[in-house]
C-alpha positions as CSV (number, residue, x, y, z in Angstrom):
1,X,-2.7,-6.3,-63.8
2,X,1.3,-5.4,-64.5
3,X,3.7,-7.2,-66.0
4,X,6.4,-5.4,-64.7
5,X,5.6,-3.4,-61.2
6,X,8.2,-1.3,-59.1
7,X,7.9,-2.3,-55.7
8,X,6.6,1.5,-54.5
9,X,3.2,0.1,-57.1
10,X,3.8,-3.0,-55.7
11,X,2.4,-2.1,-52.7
12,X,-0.4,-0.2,-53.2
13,X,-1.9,-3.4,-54.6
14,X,-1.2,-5.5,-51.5
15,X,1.3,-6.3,-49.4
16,X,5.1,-7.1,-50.6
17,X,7.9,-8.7,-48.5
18,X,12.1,-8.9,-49.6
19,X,13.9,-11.4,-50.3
20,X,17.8,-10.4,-51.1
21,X,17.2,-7.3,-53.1
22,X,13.6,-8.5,-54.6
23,X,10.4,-7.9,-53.4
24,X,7.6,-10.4,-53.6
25,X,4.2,-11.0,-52.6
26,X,4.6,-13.0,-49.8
27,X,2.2,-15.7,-51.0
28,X,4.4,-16.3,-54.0
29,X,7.2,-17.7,-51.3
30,X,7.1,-20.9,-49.7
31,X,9.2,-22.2,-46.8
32,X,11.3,-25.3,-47.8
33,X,14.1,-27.9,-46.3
34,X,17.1,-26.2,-45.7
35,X,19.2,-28.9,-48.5
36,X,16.7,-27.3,-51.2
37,X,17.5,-23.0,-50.9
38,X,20.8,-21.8,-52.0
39,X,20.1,-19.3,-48.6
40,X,18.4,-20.4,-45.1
41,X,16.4,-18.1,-43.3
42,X,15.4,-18.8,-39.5
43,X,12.0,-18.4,-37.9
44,X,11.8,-15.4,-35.9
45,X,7.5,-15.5,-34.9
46,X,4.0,-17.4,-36.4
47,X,1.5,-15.2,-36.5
48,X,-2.1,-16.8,-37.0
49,X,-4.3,-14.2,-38.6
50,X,-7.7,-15.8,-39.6
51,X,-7.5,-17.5,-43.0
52,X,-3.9,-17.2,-43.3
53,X,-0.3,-17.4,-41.3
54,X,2.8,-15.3,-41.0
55,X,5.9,-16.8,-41.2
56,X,8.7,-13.8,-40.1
57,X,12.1,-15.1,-40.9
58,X,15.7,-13.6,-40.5
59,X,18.3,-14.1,-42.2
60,X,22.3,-13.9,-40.6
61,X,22.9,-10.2,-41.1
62,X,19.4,-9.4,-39.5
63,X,17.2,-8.8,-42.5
64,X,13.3,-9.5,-42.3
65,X,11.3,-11.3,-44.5
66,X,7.8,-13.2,-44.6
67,X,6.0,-16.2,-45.7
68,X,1.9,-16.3,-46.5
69,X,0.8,-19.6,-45.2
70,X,-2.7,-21.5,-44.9
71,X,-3.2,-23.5,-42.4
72,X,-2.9,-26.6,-43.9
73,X,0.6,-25.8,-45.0
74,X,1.7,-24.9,-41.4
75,X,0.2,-28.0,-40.1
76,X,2.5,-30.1,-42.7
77,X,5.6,-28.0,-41.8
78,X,4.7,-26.8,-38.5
79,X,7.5,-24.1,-38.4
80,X,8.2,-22.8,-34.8
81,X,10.5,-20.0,-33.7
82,X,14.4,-20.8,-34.2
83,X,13.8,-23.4,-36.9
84,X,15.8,-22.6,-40.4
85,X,14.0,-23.6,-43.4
86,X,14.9,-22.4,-47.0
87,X,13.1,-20.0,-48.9
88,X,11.9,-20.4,-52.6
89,X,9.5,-18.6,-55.0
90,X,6.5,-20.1,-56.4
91,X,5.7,-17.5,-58.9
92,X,8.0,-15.9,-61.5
93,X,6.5,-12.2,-61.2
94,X,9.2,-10.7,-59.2
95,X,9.6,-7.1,-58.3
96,X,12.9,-5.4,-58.5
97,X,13.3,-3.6,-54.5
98,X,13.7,0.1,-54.8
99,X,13.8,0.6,-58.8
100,X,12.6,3.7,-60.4
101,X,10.0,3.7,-62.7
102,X,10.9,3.1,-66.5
103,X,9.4,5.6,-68.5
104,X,6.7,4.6,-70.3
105,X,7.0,3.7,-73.8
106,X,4.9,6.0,-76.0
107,X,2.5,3.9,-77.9
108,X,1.7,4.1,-81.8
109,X,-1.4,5.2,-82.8
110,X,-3.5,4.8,-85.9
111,X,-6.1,7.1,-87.5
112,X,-8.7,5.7,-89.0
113,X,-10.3,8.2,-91.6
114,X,-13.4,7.6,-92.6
115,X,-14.7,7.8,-96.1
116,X,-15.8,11.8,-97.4
């Protein structure tokens, strides 16, 4: 729908998590082995909500963050509370975390006259 969202539209259209100082939708994040992230985050609670699971993570200075997982991914990682794992984004649609809107761009028109 947007190529470029502020994270305040962001979440109108579902829900967003952080990561550092972007915000993401948090099925565009996946939890991988700690050699593979420049930064690990550690498991702070799974949460099993019907078709999908919550990963919370923290990192060191205390900051949240969460994961979208199926099932099937939790049952190849199977994270549980005090594990570190990495975290890295799947998707390249990133939201800068508390930007202001850019003005928009006003847009060229063209008349069209018809023939007299």
């Amino acid at each position: 729908m947007y190529k470029r969202q502020t994270e305040f539209v962001a979440s109108f259209l579902g829900p967003i998590t952080s990561l550092g100082d972007i915000a993401y939708r948090p099925h565009e994040l996946e939890l991988v082995g700690v050699s593979d992230a420049a930064e690990t985050l550690e498991v702070r609670e799974v949460v099993r909500l019907g078709f999908e699971v919550r990963v919370i993570l923290t990192n060191p200075e205390g900051s949240t963050t969460w994961v979208q997982l199926t099932h099937d991914q939790v049952k190849q990682i199977n994270p549980r509370v005090g594990q570190r794992f990495g975290v890295r984004v799947r998707s390249t649609l990133a939201i800068p975390a508390a930007t202001a809107a850019e003005p928009a761009t006003p847009r060229e028109t063209s008349h069209h006259e018809g023939s007299h």
